[in-house]
C-alpha positions as CSV (number, residue, x, y, z in Angstrom):
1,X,-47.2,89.0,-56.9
2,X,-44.7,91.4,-55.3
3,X,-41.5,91.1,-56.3
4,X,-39.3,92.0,-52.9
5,X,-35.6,90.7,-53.3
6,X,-33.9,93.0,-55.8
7,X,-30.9,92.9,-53.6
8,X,-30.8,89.6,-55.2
9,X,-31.2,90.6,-58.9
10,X,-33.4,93.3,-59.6
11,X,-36.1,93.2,-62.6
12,X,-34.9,94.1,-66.0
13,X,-35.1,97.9,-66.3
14,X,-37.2,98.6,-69.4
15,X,-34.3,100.7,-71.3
16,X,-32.3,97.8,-70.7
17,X,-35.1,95.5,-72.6
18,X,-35.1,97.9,-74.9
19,X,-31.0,98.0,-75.5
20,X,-31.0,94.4,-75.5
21,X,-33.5,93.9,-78.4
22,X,-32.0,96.4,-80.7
23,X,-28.2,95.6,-79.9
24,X,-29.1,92.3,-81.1
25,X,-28.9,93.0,-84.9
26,X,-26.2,95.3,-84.2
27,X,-23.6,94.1,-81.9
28,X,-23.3,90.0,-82.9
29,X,-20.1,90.7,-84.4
30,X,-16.2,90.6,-83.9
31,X,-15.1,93.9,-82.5
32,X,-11.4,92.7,-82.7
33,X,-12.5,92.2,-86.8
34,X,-11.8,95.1,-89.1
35,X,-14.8,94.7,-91.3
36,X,-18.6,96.4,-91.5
37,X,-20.1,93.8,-89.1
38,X,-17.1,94.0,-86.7
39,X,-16.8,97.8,-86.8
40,X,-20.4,98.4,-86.0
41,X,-19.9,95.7,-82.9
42,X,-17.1,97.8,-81.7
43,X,-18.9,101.3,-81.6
44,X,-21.4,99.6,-79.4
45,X,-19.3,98.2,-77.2
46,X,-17.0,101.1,-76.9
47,X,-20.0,103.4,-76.2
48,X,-20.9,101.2,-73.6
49,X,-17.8,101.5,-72.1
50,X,-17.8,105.5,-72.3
51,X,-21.2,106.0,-70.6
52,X,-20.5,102.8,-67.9
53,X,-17.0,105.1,-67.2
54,X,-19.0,108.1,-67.0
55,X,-21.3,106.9,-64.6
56,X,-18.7,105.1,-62.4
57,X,-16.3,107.8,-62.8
58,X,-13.6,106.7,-64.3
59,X,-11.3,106.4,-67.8
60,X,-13.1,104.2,-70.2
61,X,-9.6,102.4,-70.5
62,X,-9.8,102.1,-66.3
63,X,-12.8,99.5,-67.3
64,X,-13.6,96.5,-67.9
65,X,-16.6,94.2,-68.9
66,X,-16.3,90.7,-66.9
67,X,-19.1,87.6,-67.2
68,X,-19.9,88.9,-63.6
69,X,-19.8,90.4,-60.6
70,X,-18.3,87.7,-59.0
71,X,-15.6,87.1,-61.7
72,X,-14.7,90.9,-61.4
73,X,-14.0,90.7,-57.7
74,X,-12.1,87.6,-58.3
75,X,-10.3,88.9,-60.8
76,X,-9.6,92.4,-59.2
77,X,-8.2,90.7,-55.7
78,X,-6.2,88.3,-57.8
79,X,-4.6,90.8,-60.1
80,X,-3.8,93.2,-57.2
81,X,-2.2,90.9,-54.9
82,X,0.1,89.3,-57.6
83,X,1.0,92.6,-58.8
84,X,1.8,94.3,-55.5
85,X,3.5,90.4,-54.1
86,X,6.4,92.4,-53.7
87,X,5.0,94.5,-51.0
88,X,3.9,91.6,-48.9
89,X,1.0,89.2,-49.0
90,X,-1.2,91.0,-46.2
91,X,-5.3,91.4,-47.1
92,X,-8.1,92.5,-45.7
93,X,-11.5,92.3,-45.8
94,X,-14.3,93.1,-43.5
95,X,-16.4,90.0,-42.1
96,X,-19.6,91.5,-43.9
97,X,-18.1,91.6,-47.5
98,X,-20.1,89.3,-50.1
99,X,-19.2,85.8,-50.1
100,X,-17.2,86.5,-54.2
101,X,-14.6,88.4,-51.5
102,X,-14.3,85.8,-48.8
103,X,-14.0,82.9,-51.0
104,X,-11.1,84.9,-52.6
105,X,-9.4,85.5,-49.1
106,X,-9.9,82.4,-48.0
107,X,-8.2,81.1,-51.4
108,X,-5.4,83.5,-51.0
109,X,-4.9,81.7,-47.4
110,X,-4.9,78.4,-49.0
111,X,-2.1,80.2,-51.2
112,X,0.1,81.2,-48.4
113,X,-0.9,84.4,-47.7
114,X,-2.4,86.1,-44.7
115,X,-6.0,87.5,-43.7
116,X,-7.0,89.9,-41.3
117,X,-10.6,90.1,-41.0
118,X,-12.6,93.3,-39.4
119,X,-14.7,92.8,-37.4
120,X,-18.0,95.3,-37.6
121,X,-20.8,97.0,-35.2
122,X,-24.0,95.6,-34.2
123,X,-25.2,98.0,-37.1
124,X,-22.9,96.1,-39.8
125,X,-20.7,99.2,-40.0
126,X,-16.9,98.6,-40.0
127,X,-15.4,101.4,-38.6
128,X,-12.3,103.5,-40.7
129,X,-10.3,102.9,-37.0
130,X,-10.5,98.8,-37.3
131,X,-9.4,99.4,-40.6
132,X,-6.2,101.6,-39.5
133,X,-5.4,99.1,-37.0
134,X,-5.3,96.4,-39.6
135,X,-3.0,98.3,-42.2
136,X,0.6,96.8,-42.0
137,X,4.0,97.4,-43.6
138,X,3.1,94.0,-45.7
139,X,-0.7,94.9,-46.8
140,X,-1.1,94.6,-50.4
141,X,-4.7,95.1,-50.4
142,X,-8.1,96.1,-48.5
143,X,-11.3,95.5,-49.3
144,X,-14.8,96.9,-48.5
145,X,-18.1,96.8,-49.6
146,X,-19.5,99.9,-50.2
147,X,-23.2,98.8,-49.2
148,X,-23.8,95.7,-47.5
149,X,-26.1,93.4,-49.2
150,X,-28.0,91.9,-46.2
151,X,-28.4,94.7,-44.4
152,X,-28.1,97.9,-46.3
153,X,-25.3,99.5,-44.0
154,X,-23.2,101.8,-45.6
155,X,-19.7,101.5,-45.4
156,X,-17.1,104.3,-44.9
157,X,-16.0,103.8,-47.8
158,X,-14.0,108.1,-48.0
159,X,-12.0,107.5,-44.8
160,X,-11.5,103.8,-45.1
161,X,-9.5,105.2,-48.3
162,X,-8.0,108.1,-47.0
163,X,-6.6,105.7,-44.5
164,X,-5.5,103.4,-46.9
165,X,-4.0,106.1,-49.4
166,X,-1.6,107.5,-46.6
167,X,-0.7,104.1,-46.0
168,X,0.2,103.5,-49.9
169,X,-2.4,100.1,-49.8
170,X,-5.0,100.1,-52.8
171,X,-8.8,100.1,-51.8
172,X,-11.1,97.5,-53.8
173,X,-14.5,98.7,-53.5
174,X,-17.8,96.3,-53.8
175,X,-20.1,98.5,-55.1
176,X,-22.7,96.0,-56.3
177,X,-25.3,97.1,-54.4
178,X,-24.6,101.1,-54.2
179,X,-23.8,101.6,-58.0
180,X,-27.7,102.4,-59.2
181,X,-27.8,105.0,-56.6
182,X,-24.6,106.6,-57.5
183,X,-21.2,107.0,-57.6
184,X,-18.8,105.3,-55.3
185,X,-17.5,108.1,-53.0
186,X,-13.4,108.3,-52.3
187,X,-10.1,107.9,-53.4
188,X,-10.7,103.8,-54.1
189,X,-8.2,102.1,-56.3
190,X,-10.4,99.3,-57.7
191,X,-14.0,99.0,-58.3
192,X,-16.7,96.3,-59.0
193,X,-19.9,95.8,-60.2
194,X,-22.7,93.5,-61.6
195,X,-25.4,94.4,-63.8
196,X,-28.2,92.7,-62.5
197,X,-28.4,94.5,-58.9
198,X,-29.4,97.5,-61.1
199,X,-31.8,96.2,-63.6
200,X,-29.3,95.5,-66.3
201,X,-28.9,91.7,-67.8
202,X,-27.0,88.9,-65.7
203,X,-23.9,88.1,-67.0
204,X,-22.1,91.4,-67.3
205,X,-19.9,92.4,-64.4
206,X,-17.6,95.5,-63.6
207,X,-14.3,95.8,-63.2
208,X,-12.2,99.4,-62.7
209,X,-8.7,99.9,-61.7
210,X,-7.4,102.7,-61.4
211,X,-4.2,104.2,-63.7
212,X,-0.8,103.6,-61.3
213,X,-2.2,100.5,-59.3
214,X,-0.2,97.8,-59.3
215,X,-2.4,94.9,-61.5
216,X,-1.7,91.4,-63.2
217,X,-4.0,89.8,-64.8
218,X,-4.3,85.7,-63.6
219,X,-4.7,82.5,-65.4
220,X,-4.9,82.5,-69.6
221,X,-5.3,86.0,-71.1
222,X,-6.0,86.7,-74.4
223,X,-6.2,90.2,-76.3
224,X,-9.9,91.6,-75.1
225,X,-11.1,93.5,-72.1
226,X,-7.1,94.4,-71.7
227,X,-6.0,91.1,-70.9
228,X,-8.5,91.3,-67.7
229,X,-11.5,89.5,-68.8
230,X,-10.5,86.6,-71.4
231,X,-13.3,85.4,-73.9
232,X,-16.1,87.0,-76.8
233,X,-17.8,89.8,-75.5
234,X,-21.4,89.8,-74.8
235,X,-21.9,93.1,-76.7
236,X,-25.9,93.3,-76.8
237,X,-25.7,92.7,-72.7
238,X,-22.9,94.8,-72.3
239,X,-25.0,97.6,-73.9
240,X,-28.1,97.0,-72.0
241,X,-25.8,96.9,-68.7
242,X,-24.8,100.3,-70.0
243,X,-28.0,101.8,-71.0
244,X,-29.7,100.5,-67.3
245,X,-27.0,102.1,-65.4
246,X,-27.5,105.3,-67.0
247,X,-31.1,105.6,-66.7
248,X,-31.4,104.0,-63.2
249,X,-29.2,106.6,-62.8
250,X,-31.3,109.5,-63.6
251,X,-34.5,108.6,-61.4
252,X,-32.6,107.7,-58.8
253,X,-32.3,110.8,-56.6
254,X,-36.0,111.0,-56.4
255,X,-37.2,106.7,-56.0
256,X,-34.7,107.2,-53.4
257,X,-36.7,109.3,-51.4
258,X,-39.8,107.5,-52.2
259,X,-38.3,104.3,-50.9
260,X,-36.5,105.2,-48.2
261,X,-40.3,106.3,-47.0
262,X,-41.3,102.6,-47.9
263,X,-38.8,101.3,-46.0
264,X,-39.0,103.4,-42.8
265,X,-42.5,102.7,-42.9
266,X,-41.5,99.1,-42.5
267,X,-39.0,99.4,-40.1
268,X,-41.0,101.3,-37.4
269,X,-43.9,99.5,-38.2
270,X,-43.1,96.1,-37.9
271,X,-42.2,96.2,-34.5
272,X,-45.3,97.4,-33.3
273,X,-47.4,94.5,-35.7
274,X,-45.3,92.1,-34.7
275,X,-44.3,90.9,-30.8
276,X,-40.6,90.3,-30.4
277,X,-39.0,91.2,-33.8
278,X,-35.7,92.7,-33.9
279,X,-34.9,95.0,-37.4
280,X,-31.2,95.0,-37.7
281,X,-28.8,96.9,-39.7
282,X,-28.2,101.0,-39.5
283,X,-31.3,103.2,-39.3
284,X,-29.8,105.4,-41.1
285,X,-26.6,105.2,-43.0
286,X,-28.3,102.6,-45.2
287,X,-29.3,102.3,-48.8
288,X,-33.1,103.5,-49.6
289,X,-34.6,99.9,-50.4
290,X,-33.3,97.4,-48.2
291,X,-35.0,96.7,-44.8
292,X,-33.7,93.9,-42.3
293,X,-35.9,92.4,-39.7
294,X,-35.5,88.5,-37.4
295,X,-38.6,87.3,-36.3
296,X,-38.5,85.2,-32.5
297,X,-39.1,81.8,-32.6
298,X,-39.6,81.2,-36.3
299,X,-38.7,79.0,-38.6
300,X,-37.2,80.8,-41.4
301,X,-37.6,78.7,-44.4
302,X,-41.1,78.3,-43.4
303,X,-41.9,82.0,-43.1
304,X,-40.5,82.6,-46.6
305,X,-42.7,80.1,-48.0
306,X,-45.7,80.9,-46.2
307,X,-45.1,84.8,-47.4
308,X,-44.3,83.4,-50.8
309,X,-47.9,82.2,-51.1
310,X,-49.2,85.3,-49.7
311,X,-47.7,86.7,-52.9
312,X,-44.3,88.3,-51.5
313,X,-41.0,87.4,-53.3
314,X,-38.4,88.0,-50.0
315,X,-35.1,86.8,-49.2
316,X,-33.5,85.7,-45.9
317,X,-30.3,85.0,-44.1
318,X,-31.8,82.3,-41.4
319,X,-30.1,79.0,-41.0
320,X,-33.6,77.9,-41.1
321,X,-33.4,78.7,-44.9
322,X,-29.7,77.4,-45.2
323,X,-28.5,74.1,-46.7
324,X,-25.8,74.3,-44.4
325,X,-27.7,75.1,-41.8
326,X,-25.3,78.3,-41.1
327,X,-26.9,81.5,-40.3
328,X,-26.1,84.3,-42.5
329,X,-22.0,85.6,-42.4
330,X,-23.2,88.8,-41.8
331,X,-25.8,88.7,-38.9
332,X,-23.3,86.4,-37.3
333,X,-20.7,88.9,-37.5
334,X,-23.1,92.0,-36.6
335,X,-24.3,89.8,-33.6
336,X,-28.2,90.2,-34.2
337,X,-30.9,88.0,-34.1
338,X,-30.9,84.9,-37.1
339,X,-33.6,82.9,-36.9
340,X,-37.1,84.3,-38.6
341,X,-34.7,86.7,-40.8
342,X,-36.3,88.4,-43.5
343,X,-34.5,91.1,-46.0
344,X,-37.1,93.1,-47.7
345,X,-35.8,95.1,-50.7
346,X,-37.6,97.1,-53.0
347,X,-37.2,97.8,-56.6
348,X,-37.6,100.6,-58.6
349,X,-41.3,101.5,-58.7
350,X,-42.3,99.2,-56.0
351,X,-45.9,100.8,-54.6
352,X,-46.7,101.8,-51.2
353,X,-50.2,99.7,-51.6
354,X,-47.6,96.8,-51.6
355,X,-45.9,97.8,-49.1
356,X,-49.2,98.5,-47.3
357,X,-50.5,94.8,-48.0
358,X,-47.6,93.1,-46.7
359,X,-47.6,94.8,-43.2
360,X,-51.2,93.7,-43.4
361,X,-50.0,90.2,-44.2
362,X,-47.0,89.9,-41.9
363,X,-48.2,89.7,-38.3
364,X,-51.6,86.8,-39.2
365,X,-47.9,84.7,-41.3
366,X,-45.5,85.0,-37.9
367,X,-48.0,84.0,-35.7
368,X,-49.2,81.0,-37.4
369,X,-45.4,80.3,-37.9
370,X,-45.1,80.8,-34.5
371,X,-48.3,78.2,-33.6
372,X,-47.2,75.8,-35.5
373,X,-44.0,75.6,-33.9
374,X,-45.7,76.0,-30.3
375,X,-44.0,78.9,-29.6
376,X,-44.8,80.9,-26.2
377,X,-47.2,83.5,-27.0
378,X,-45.4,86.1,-24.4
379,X,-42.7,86.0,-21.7
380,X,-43.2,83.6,-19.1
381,X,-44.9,84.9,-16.1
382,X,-42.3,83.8,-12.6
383,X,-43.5,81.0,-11.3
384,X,-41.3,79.5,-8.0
385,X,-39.8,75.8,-9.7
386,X,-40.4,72.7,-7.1
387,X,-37.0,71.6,-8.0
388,X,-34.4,72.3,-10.9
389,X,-34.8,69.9,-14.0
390,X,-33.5,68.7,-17.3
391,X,-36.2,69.7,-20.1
392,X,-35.3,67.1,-23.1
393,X,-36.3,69.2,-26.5
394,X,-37.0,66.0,-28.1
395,X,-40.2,65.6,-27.2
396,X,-43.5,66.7,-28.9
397,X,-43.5,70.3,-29.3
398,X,-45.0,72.1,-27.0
399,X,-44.9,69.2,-24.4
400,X,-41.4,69.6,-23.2
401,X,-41.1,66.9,-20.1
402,X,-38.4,66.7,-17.4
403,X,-36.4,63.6,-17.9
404,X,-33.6,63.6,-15.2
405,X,-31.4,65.5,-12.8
406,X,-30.0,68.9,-13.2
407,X,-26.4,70.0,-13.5
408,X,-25.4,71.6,-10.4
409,X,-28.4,74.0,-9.6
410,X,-29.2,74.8,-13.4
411,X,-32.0,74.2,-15.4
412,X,-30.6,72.1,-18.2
413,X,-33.2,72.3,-21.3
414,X,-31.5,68.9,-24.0
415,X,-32.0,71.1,-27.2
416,X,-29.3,68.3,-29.2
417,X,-30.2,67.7,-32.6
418,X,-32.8,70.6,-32.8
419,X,-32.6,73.0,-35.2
420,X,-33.4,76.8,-35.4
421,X,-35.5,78.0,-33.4
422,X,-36.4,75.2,-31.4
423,X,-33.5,75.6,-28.2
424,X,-34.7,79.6,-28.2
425,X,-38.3,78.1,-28.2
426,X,-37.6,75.2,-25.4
427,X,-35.7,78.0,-23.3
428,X,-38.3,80.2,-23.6
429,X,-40.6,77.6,-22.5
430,X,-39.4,76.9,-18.9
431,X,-37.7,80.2,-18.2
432,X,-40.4,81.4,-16.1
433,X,-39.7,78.2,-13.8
434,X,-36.3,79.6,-13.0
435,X,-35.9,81.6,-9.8
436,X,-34.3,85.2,-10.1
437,X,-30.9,84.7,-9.6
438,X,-31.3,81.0,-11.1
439,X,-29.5,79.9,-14.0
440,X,-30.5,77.9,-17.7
441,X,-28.3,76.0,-19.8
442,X,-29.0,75.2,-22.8
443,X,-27.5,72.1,-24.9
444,X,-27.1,72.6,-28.5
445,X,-25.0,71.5,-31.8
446,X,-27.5,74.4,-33.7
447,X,-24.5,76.7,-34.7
448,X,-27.2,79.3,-35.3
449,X,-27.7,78.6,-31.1
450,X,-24.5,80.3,-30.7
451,X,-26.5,83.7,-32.1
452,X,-30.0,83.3,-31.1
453,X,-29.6,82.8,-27.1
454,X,-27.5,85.8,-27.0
455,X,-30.1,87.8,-29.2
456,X,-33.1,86.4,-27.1
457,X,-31.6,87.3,-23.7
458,X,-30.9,91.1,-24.6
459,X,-34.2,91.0,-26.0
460,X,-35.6,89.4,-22.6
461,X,-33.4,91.9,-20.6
462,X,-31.9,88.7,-19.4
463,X,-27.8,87.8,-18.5
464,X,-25.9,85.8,-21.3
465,X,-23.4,83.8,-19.4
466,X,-21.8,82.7,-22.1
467,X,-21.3,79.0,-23.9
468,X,-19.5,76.3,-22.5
469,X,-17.9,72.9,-23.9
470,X,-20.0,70.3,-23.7
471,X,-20.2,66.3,-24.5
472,X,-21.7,67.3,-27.9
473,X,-22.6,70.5,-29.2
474,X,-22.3,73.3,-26.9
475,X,-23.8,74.7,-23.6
476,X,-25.4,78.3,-23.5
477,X,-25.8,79.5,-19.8
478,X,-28.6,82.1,-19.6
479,X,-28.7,83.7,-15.6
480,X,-32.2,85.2,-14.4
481,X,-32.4,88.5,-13.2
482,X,-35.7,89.5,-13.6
């Protein structure tokens, strides 16, 4: 098996394993307690704290140990706003953050406050200027990732703060993803963190803020982690956390070259092994071992387990893979391609005769995804249409039959009640019996529609009209022109 997702959690580091096993006698103990047992516990976790700080770069008393990533972001946008309430009750986020930060905007709306959300590139880059534009008189926080987790972007994280310094508003930093390969660049204010995106244990998050910032704590706090983090320590994880960090640390300037090889490999190759694949995210202000790529006409969830059984471990960010049936937050905002997503990231170590055996693998999976779903092998050749039609997506795939009279002079393909990719499939189906000139419209209550159609007809070289109301779901107009 190869192991593809670290993004997700990467593998326990073996210095981490290592930290873990011996803390375990060691650090079981009280460190609030004054005896042998609790002292021992408290040099532990007080050297974990020094060589975290040193590898963050910050005061060991700036930091402190949370459950998880997730809590530290929760905690770090609560404490912030509350303490600067004075200044007004402004945030903002970018639309790519991690969900931990949108779920605490969106609770902070529910609270009374207000939201601006930036909106990004194609690349998943949010720009310092949409940031500058958002600052107000009554901002009492931004936030941005410093790495986006879906994608790999980078964020401009220096002049995002610079901006945000001269306007006397704190930066919160996610650096979950970014941490193993180094330290946060700029003047942030507040940093997080979670062990397991760099090998150390789950459970053990990161929370730093920074001397002078405005910060109080919410909910019941007792005496530990300053007040910031309420509850026993989990000293032998916190050391492990620790230990990873540091050594991840110190291989990381060279398995970031090797990786970033890996993945360029990836994203040039792909395209060529694979018809109609779009690979999103920055080419090159990206972290070294994530790589991005949507797959045309392909059913997401059934990709991933079709790959899983070819021995690949890969994550994705179709609404084909989604309970809710949602594509991803973050290729909706970056505008990309959804369906067929697949986020390859590699973790430490992983081999180029991996690498090499799943582009081997890839192209035979998507086309007997594609097959299955009766997909169109290629763009439709023009062919002059007897008359306009309605194409109703309901029946059999790949037997899609006119079943009554157009709207106007449009095509009308009924795609209701289909899910991802099926309306991109049923409009690539009769496309070629539309006239140049000639217009498609597409009916659809798919919300990942409202991505895909757009996606396709830039791929196509095609006109997206745009959507339109409709009786039920929506209507996405596609014009001809070639």
């Amino acid at each position: 098996m190869s192991y593809f997702d670290a993004a997700s959690a990467a593998p326990l580091h073996p210095v981490a394993r290592q930290a873990l096993a011996a803390s375990l006698d060691e650090g079981w103990a009280d460190p609030a307690r004054l005896y042998r047992e609790g002292r021992r516990a408290r040099l532990l976790l007080d050297a974990a704290r020094e060589a975290a700080a040193d590898a963050v770069g910050c005061r060991p008393d700036e930091l402190t140990f949370t459950p998880s990533g997730t809590r530290a972001v929760h905690a770090g946008i609560a404490g912030v706003l509350t303490g600067r309430r004075r200044v007004g009750n402004h945030l903002i986020v970018s639309e790519v953050e991690h969900s931990s930060v949108l779920h605490s905007a969106e609770a902070h709306e529910a609270a009374g406050g207000s939201v601006t959300r930036v909106p990004v590139l194609r690349t998943g880059e949010a720009t310092a200027g949409s940031y500058g534009e958002a600052l107000r008189p009554d901002t009492a926080l931004a936030c941005l990732q410093s790495a986006n987790h879906e994608v790999g972007t980078e964020q401009p994280v220096s002049a995002v703060a610079e901006l945000c310094r001269e306007a006397g508003v704190p930066l919160l930093v996610d650096g979950a993803q970014s941490l193993g390969w180094g330290r946060v660049p700029g003047g942030w204010s507040v940093l997080t963190g979670s062990a397991h995106k760099w090998g150390g244990p789950s459970g053990v998050g990161l929370l730093v803020v920074r001397k002078g910032v405005r910060f109080a704590a919410q909910g019941p706090v007792d005496e530990r982690e300053s007040g910031r983090a309420a509850g026993f320590e989990n000293i032998p994880a916190i050391v492990a956390a620790a230990a990873s960090l540091r050594a991840v640390r110190a291989e990381a300037e060279q398995e970031a070259v090797r990786l970033r090889e890996l993945t360029e490999r990836i994203r040039t190759r792909v395209p060529s092994l694979v018809p109609d694949v779009e690979v999103v995210g920055d080419p090159v202000r990206r972290l070294p071992g994530i790589v991005t790529f949507s797959c045309l006409y392909v059913d997401g969830e059934t990709l991933l387990h079709a790959l899983d059984r070819e021995g690949f471990s890969v994550s994705s960010g179709s609404s084909c893979t989604s309970s809710t049936l949602t594509p991803s937050h973050v290729l909706r905002a970056m505008g990309v391609l959804s369906e067929g997503n697949v986020r390859v990231s590699l973790p430490y170590g992983a081999s180029a005769e991996d690498v090499e055996r799943f582009l081997s693998v890839l192209p035979g999976t998507v086309a007997a995804v594609r097959e299955k779903l009766g997909a169109p092998a290629a763009p439709a050749a023009s062919v002059a249409p007897a008359a306009p039609a309605v194409v109703d997506a309901a029946a059999p795939q790949g037997d899609a039959r006119v079943v009554g009279t157009p709207q106007g002079d449009a095509l009308v393909v009924d795609a209701l009640g289909k899910r991802c990719p099926i309306p991109v499939i049923e409009l690539a189906k009769v496309f070629g019996d539309v006239p140049v000139g000639g217009t498609v419209r597409v009916l659809s209550d798919d919300e990942a529609a409202r991505l895909d159609i757009p996606a396709w007809c830039e791929m196509r070289g095609q006109e997206y009209v745009g959507e339109e109301p409709a009786d039920h779901g929506s209507a996405y107009v596609v014009r001809r022109v070639s």
